[in-house]
C-alpha positions as CSV (number, residue, x, y, z in Angstrom):
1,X,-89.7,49.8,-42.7
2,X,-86.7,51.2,-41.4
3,X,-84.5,51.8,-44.3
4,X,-88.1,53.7,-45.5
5,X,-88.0,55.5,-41.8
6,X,-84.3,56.7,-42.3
7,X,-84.7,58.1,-46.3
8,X,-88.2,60.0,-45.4
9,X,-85.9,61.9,-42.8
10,X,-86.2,65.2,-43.1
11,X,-83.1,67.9,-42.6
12,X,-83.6,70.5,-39.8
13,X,-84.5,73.2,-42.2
14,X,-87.3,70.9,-43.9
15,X,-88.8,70.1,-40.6
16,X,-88.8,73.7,-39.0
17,X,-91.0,74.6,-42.7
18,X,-92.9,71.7,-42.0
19,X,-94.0,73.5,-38.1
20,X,-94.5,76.4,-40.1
21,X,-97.0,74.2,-42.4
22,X,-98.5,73.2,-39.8
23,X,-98.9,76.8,-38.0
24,X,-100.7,77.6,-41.3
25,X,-103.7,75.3,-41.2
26,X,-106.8,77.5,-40.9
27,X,-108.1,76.0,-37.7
28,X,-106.3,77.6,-34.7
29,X,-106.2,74.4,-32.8
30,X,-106.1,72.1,-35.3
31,X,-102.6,74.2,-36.3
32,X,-101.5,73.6,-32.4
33,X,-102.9,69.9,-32.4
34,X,-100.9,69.2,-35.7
35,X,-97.5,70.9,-34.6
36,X,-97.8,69.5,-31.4
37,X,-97.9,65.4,-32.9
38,X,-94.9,66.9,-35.1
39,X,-92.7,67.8,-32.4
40,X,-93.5,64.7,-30.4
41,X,-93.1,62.1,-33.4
42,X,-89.7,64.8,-35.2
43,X,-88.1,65.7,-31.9
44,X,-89.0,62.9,-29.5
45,X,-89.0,60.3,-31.5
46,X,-92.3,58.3,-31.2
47,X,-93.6,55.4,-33.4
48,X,-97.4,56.5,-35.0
49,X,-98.8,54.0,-32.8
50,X,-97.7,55.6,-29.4
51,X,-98.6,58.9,-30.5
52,X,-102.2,57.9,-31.7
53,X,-102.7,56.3,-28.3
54,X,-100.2,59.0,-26.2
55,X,-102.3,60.0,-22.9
56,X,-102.2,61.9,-20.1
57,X,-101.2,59.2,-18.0
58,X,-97.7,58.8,-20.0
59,X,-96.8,62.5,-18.8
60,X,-94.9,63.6,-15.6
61,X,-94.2,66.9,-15.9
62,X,-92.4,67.4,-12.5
63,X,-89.5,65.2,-14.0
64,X,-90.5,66.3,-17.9
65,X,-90.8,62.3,-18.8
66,X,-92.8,60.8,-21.0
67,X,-93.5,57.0,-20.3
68,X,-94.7,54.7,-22.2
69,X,-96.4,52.0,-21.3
70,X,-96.0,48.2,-21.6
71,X,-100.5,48.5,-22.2
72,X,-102.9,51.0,-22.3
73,X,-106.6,49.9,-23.2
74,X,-107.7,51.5,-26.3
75,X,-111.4,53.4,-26.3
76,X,-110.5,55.1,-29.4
77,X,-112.6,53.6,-31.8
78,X,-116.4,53.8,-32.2
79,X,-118.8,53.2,-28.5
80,X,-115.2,53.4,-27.3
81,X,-114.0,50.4,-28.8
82,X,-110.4,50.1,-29.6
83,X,-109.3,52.0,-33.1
84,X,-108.8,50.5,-36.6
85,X,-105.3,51.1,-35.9
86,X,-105.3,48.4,-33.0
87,X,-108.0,46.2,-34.7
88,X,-105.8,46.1,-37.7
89,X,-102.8,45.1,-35.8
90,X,-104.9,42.0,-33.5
91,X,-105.7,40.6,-36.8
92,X,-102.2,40.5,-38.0
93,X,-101.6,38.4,-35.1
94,X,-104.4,36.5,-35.9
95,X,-103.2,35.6,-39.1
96,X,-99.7,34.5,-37.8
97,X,-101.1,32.7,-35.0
98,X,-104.4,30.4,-36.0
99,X,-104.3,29.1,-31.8
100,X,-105.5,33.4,-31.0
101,X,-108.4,34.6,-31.2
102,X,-109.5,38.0,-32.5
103,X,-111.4,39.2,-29.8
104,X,-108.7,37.8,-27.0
105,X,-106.1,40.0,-29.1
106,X,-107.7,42.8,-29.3
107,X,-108.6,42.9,-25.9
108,X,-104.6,43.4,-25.3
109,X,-104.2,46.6,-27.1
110,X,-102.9,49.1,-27.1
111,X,-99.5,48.2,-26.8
112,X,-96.4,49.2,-27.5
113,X,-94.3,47.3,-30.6
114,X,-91.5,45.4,-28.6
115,X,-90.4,45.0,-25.1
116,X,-87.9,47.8,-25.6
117,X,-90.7,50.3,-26.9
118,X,-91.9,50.3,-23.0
119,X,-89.3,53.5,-22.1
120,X,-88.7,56.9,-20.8
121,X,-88.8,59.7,-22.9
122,X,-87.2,63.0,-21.8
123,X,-88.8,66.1,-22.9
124,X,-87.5,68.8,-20.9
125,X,-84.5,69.6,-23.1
126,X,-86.4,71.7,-25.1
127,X,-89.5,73.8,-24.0
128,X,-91.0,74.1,-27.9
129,X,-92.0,70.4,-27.2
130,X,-92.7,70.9,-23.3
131,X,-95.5,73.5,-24.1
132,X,-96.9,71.6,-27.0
133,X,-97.2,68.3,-24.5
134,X,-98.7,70.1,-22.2
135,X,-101.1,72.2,-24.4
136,X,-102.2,69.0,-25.7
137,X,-102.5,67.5,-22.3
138,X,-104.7,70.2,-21.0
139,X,-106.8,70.8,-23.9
140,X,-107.3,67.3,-24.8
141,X,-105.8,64.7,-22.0
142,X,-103.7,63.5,-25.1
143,X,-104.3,63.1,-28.8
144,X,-107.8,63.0,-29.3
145,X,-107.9,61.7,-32.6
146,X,-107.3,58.2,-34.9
147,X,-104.5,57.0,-36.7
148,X,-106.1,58.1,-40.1
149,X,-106.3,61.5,-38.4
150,X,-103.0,61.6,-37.9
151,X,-102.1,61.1,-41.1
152,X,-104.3,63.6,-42.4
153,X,-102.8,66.0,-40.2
154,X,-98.9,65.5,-41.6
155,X,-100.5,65.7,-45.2
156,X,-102.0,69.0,-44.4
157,X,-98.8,70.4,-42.8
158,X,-96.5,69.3,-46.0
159,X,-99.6,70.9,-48.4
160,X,-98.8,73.7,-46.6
161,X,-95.0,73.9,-46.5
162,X,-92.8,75.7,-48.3
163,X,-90.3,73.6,-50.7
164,X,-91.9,70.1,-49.4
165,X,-93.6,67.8,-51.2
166,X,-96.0,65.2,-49.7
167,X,-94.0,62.0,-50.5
168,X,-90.8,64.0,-49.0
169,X,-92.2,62.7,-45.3
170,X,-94.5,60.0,-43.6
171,X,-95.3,59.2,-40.1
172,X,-92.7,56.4,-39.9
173,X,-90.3,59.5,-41.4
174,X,-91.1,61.8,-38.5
175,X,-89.7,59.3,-36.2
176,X,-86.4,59.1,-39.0
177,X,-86.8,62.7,-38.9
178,X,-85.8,62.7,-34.9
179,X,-83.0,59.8,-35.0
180,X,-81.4,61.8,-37.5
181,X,-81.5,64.9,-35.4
182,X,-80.2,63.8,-32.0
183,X,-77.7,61.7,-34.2
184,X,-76.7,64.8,-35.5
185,X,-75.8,66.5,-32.2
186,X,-74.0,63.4,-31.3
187,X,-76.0,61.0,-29.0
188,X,-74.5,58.4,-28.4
189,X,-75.9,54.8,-29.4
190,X,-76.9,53.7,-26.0
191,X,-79.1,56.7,-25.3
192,X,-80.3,56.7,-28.8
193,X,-80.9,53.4,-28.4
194,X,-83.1,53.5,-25.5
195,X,-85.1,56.7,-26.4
196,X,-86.2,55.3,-29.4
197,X,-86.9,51.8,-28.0
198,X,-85.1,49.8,-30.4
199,X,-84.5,46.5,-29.5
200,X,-80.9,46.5,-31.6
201,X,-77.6,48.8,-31.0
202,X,-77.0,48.4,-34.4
203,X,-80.1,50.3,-35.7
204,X,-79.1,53.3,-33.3
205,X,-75.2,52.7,-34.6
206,X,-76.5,52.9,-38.3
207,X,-78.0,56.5,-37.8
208,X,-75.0,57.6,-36.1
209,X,-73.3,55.9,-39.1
210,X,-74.9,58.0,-42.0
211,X,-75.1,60.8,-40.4
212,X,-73.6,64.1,-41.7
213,X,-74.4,66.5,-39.6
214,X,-72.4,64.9,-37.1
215,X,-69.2,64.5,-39.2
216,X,-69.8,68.8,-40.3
217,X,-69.6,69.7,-36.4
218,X,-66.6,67.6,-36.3
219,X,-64.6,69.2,-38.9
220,X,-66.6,72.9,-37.5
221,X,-64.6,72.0,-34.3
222,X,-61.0,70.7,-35.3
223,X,-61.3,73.6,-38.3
């Protein structure tokens, strides 16, 4: 999953045309709803998972922060159930694990993928994605919607792209999309490390690695 994350990365250019997608989806706030997920899974770097489940509660907006949890009990899913998304993921468990349960699992989600997904996650440095959290916030206390709506969402934004195709990106890309971009502007592997939650340096050293945009602003500056 993340060699797939880092080569569905888009460049800078491909992702501002893939806000500009997003702006051009009929429904007025379906367009915000869309862009907004974009800038919070291309910019700050989320997993699908957190932003599916991403609620109010994660935001403080006097330090510009998001948090995210170590649990936050899912109601997403029909009589406010917890989501396929979550019911999918208790019966992987379950099939690794024969002493669990299914309904004991369940009851545990959602949660974040590791330890190290439970993190801070500044916002402030940019105010395209403070307004967009906080549009979403006020309008909805969140993202309203499922996984699968998610995804339909991205799908509709790279339909309506210019120069993108819909196999250029994925959710798991998005997230590519962002290391690749803070990369770029030379974060350094500890902070990269910890925004994205990953529980190895080495993945936050491999972006900065392969990273070209980084290497171009070098030679900008010594040339």
């Amino acid at each position: 999953m993340r060699q797939q994350t880092r080569e569905k990365a888009l460049t800078e250019r491909q992702f501002e045309r893939l806000l500009i997608g997003a702006m051009r989806i009929e429904n007025p706030e379906q367009a915000m709803e869309t862009r907004a997920m974009l800038l919070i899974g291309g910019r700050l770097g989320l997993r699908p998972g957190e932003v599916t489940h991403l609620d109010a509660s994660w935001v403080n907006r006097r330090r510009e922060m998001l948090s995210i949890p170590g649990h936050d009990s899912c109601s997403k899913g029909r009589d406010d159930q917890p989501c396929g998304y979550c019911r999918q993921a208790a019966r992987q468990q379950v099939k690794h694990d024969d002493s669990k349960e299914f309904e004991d699992v369940v009851d545990t989600y959602w949660n974040p993928k590791t330890d190290a997904a439970v993190r801070d996650v500044p916002f402030g440095w940019d105010q395209r994605i403070s307004v967009a959290i906080e549009w979403l916030i006020d309008t909805h206390g969140g993202w309203p919607y499922s996984f699968s709506t998610l995804q339909r969402r991205l799908e509709m934004a790279l339909e309506k792209a210019d120069d993108l195709e819909p196999e250029d990106t994925s959710l798991h890309g998005l997230r590519g999309t962002a290391a690749s971009y803070h990369a770029g502007r030379g974060l350094d592997s500890g902070p990269l490390q910890s925004m994205f939650g990953w529980s190895d340096l080495s993945t936050a050293k491999n972006y900065i690695a392969v990273d070209g945009e980084m290497t171009a602003r070098a030679l900008g500056e010594v040339h």
